[in-house]
C-alpha beads as a LAMMPS data file, in Angstrom:
LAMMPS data file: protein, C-alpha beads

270 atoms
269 bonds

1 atom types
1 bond types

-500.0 500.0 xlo xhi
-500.0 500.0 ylo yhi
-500.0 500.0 zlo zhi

Masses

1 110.0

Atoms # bond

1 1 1 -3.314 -41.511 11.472
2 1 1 -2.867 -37.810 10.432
3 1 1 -6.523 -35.715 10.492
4 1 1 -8.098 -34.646 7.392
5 1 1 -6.786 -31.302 6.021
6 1 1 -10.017 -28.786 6.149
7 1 1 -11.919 -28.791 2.899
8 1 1 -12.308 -24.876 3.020
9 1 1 -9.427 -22.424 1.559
10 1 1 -8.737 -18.908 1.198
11 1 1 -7.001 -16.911 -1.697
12 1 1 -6.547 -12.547 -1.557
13 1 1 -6.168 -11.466 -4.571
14 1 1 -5.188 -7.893 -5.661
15 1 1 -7.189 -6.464 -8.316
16 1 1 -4.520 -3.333 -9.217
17 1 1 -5.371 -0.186 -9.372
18 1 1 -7.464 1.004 -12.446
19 1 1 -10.063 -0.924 -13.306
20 1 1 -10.436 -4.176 -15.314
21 1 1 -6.918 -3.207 -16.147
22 1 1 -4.245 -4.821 -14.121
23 1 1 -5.776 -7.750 -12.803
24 1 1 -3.709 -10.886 -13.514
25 1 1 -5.368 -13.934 -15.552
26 1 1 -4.398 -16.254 -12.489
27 1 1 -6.579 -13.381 -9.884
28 1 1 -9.468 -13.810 -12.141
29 1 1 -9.029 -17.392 -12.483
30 1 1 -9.259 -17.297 -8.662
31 1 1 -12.168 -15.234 -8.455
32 1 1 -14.265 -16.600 -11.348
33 1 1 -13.814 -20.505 -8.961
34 1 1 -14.291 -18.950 -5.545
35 1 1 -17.279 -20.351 -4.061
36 1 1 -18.155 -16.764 -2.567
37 1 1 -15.696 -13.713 -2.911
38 1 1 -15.325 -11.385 -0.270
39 1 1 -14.410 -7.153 -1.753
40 1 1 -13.163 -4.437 0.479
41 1 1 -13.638 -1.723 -2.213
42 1 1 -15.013 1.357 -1.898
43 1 1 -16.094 1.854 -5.654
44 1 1 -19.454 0.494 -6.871
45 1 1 -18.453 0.371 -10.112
46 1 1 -15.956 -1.947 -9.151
47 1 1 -18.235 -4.072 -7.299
48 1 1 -20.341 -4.549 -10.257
49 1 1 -17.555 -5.518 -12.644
50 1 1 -16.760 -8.074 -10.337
51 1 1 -19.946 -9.402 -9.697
52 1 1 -19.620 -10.324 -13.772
53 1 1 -17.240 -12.777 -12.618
54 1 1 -18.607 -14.247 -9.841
55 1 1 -22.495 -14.346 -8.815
56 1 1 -21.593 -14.500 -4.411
57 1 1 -19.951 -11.267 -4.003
58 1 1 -20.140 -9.355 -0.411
59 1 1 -19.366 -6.053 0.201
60 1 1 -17.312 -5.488 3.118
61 1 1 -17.813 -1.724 3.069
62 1 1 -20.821 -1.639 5.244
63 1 1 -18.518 -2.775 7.726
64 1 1 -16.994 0.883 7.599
65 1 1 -18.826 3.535 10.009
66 1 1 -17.387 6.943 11.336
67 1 1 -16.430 7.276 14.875
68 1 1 -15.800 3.344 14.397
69 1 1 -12.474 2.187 15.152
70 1 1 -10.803 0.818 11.820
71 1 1 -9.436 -2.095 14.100
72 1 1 -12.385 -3.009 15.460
73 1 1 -13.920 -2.924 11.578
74 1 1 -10.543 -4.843 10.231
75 1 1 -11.505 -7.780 13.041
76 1 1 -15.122 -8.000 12.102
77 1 1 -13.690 -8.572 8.142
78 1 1 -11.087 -11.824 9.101
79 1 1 -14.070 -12.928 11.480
80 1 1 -16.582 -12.748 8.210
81 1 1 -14.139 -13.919 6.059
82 1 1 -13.039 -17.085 8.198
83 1 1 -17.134 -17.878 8.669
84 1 1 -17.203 -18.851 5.278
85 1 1 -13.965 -20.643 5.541
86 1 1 -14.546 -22.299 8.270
87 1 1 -17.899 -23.638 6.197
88 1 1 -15.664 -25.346 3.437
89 1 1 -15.896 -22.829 1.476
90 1 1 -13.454 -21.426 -1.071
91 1 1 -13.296 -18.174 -0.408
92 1 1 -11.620 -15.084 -2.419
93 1 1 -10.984 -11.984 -0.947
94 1 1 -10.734 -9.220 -3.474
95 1 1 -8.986 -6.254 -2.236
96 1 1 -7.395 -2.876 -4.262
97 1 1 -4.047 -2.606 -5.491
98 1 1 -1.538 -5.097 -3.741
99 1 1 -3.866 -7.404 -1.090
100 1 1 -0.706 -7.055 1.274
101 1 1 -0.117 -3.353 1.077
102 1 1 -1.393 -1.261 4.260
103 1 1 -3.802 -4.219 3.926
104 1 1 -4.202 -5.250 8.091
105 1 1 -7.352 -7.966 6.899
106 1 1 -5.753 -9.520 4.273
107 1 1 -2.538 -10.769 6.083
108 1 1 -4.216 -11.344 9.267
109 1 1 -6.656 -13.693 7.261
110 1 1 -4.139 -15.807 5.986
111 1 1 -2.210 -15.774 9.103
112 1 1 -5.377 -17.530 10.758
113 1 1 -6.471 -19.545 8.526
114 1 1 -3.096 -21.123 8.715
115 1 1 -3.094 -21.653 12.053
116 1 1 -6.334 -23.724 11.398
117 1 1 -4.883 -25.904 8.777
118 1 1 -6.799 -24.676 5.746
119 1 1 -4.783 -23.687 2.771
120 1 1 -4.429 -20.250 2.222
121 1 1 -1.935 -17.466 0.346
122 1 1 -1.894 -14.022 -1.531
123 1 1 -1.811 -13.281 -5.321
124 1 1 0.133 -9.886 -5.604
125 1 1 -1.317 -7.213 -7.768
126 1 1 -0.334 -3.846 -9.490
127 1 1 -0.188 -1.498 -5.987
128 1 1 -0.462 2.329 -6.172
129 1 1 3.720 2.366 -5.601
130 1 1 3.651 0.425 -9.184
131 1 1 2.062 3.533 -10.483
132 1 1 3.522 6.035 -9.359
133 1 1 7.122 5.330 -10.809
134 1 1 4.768 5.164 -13.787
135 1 1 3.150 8.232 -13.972
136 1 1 5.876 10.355 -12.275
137 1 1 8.877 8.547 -14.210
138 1 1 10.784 7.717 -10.915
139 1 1 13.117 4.787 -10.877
140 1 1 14.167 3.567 -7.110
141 1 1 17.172 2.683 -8.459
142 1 1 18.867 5.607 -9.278
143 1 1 18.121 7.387 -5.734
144 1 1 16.275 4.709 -3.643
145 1 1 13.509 5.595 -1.920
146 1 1 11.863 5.722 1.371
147 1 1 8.317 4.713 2.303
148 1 1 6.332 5.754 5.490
149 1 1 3.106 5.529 6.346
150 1 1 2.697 9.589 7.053
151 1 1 1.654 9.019 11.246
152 1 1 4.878 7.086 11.861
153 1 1 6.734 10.218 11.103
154 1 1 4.885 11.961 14.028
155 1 1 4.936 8.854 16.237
156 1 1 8.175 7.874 16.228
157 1 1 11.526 9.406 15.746
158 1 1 12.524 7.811 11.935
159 1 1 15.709 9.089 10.034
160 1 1 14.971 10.387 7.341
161 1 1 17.761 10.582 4.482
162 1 1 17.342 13.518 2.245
163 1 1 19.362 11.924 -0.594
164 1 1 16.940 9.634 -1.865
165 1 1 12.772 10.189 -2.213
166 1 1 10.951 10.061 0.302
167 1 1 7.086 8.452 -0.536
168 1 1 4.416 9.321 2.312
169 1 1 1.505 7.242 2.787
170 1 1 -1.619 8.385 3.721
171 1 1 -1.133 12.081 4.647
172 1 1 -4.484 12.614 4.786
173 1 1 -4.708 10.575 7.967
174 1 1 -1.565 12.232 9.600
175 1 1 -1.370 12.277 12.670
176 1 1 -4.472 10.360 13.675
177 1 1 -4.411 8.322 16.710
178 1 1 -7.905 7.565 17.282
179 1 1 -8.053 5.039 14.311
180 1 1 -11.691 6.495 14.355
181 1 1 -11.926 9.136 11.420
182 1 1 -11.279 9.460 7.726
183 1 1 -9.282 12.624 7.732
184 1 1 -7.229 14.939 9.483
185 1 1 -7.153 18.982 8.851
186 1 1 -4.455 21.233 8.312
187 1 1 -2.733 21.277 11.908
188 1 1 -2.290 17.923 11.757
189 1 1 -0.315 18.464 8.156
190 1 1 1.909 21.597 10.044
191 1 1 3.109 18.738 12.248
192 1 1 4.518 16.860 9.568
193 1 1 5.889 19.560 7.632
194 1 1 7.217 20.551 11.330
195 1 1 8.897 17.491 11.294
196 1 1 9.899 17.385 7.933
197 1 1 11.271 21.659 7.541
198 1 1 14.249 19.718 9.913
199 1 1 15.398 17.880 6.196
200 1 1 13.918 19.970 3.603
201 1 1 12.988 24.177 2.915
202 1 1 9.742 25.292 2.797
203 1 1 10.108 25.718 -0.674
204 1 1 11.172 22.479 -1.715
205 1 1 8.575 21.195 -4.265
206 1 1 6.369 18.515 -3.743
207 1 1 4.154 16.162 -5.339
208 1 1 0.664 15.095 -4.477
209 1 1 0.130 11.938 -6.023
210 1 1 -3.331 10.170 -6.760
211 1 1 -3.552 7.083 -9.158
212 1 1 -6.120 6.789 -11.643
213 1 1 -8.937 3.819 -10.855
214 1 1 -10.257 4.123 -13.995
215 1 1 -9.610 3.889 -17.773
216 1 1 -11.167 7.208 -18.117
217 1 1 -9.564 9.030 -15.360
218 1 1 -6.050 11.010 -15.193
219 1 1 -3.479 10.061 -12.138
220 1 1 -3.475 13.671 -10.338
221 1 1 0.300 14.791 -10.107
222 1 1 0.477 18.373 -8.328
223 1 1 3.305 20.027 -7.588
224 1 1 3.552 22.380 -4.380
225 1 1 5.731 23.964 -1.941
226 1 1 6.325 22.069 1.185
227 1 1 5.114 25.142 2.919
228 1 1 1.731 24.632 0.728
229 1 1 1.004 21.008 1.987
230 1 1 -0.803 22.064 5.010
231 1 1 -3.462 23.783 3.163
232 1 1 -3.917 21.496 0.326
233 1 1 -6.891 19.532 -0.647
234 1 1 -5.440 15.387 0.519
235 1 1 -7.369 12.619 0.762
236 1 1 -6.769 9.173 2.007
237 1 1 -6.111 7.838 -1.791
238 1 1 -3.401 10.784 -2.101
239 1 1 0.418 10.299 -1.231
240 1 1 3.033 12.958 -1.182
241 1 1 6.251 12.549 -2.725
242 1 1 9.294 14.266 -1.680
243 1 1 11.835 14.145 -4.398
244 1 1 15.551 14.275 -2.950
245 1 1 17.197 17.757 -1.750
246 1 1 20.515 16.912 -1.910
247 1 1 23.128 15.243 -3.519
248 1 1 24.757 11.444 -3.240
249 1 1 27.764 12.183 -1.030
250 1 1 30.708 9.361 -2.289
251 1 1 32.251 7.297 0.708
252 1 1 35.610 7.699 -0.108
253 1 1 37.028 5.208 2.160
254 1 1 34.777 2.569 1.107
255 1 1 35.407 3.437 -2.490
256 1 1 39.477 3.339 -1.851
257 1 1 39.124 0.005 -0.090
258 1 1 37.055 -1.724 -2.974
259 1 1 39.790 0.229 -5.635
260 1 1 41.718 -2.572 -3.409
261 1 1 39.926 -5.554 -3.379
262 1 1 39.485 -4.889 -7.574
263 1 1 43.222 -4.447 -7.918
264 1 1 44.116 -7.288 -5.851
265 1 1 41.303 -9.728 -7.791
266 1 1 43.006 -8.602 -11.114
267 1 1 46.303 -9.533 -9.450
268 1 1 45.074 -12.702 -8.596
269 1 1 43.368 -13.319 -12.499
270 1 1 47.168 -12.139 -14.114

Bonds

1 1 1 2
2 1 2 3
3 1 3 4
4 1 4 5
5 1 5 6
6 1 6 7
7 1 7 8
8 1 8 9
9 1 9 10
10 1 10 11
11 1 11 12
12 1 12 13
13 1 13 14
14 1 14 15
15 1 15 16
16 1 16 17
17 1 17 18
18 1 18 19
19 1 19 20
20 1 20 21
21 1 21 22
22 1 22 23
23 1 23 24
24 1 24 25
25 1 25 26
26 1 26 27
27 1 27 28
28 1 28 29
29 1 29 30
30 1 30 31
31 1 31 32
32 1 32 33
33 1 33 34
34 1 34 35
35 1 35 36
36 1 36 37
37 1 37 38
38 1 38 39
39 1 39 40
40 1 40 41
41 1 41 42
42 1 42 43
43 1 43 44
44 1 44 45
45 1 45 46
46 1 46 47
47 1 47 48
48 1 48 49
49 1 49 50
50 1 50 51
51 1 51 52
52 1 52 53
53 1 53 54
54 1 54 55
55 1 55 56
56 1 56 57
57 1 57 58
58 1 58 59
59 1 59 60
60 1 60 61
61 1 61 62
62 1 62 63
63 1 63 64
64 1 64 65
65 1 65 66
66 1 66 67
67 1 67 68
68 1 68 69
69 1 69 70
70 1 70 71
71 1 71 72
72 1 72 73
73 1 73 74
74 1 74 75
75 1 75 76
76 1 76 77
77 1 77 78
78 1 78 79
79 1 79 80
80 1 80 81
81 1 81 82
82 1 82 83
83 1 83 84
84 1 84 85
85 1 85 86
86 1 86 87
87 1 87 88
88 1 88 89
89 1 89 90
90 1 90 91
91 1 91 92
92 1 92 93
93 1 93 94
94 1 94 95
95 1 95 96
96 1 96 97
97 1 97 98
98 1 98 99
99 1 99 100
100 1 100 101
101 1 101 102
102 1 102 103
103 1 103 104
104 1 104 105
105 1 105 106
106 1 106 107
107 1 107 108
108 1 108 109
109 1 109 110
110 1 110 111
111 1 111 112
112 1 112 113
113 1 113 114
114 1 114 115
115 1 115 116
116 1 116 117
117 1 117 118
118 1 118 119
119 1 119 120
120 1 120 121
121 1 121 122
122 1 122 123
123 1 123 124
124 1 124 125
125 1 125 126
126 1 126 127
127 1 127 128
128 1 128 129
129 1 129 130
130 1 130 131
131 1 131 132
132 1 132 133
133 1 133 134
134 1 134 135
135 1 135 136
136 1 136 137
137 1 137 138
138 1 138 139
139 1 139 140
140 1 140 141
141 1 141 142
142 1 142 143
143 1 143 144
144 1 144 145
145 1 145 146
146 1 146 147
147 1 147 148
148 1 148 149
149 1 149 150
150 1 150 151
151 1 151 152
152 1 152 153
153 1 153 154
154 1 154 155
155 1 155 156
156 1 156 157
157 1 157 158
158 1 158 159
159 1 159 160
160 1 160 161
161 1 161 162
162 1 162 163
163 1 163 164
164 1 164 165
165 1 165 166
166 1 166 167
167 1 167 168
168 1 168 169
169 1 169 170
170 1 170 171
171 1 171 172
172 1 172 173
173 1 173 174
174 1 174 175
175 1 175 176
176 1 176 177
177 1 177 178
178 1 178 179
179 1 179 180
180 1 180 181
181 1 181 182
182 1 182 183
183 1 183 184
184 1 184 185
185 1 185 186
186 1 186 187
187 1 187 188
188 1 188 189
189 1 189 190
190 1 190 191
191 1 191 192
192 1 192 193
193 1 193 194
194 1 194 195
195 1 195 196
196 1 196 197
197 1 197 198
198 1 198 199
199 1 199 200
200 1 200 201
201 1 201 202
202 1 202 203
203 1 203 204
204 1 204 205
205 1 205 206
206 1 206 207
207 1 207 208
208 1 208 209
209 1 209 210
210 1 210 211
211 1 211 212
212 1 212 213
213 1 213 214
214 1 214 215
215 1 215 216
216 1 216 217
217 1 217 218
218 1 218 219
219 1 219 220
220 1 220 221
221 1 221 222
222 1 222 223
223 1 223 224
224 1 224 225
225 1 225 226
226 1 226 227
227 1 227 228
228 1 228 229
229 1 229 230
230 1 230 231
231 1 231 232
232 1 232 233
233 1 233 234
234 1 234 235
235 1 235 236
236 1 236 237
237 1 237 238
238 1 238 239
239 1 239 240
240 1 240 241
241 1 241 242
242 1 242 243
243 1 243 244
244 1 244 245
245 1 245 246
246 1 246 247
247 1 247 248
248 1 248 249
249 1 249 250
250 1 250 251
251 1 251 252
252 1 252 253
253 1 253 254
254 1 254 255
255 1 255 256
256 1 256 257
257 1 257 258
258 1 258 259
259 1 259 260
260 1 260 261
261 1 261 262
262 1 262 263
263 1 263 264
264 1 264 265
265 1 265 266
266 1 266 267
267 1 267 268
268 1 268 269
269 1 269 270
């Protein structure tokens, strides 16, 4: 005889970026039945427009606390989350942007809830990637585009290709290995323009990019030097773009041996 499934379930929802906004009807839907709704959002507004929807929602802010080790706060949010879980609850977690981007709680939730046998998946939302093609009229396709969360850059030896953008992810946090503070200074930022002067001149342009979170606001779009970055005012919500610096180089061989394969399908057709 096969055991009961668990009665409790688990849904992470993304609630976009600007607020009341982009949230999708089937994310509210979720949030509006959730027998208690767990929010990792540092806005209070936000918090409040939620609690419209919902009359159980928890904070997981307080969680937060300098000289804290973001793991060690990321653990303590699946173990509160999977409490109430593990209660029969159903439980919505309501999380910025995309639930599953440079979102460590959200996946790991699911992950173990799994493993328990209670039901559990992710409703995508409108992440801060979705607005910046917006804002800064980039489409991936015509370049393509590279993503890194900024540290990797330092801690690892990535290629970087020059031809298409390349998006950095919390620059703000560069070069942090602690996992223990909010920000880095300037000498962490030399590193990575260090790194980055081996691709791109000094005086290649860049953008600092900051969506807006609300209706009122205006996404900040600045445009700098790379040798500027150090000294500019980033915080964790801003990412740097790096448009490209050179040009598509054509692969002529590849190009000759499709000019084949088209010939000989036409061949083939006549």
């Amino acid at each position: 005889m096969n055991a009961e499934r668990p009665t409790g379930s688990l849904v992470n929802v993304g609630l976009g970026m600007t607020l009341g906004s982009h949230i999708s009807p089937l994310s509210r839907s979720h949030i509006e039945q959730a027998d208690v709704v767990f929010a990792n959002l540092s806005d209070g507004i936000v918090e409040l427009w939620l609690q419209q929807m919902n009359a159980d929602v928890r904070s997981l802010q307080p969680l937060y606390q300098e000289g804290k080790s973001r793991m060690q706060t990321y653990w303590q949010m699946v173990e509160t989350i999977m409490a109430e879980v593990r209660a029969g609850k159903r439980v919505c977690g309501a999380f910025y942007g995309h639930p599953g981007v440079f979102a460590w709680a959200p996946h790991k939730t699911i992950e173990m809830a799994r493993s328990e046998g209670f039901e559990a998946h992710m409703e995508p939302g409108i992440s801060a990637e979705d607005c910046l093609y917006a804002d800064l009229g980039i489409d991936p396709g015509n370049f393509g585009c590279q993503h890194f969360e900024a540290s990797q850059l330092l801690f690892y030896q990535r290629r970087i290709d020059p031809t298409a953008y390349l998006i950095l992810w919390q620059v703000g946090l560069v070069g942090d290995q602690s996992l223990t503070r909010f920000s880095t200074g300037p000498a962490y930022r030399e590193l990575l323009v260090e790194v980055l002067a081996r691709e791109y001149p000094l005086t290649h342009e860049v953008i600092i990019y900051r969506c807006a979170t609300l209706p009122i606001q205006q996404p900040r779009m600045e445009r700098i030097t790379l040798g500027d970055l150090p000294k500019a005012d980033i915080g964790m919500p801003d990412t740097v773009v790096v448009p490209p610096v050179r040009a598509l180089q054509p692969d002529t061989v590849m190009r000759a041996r499709l000019a084949e394969l088209d010939l000989a399908a036409a061949n083939d057709a006549g």
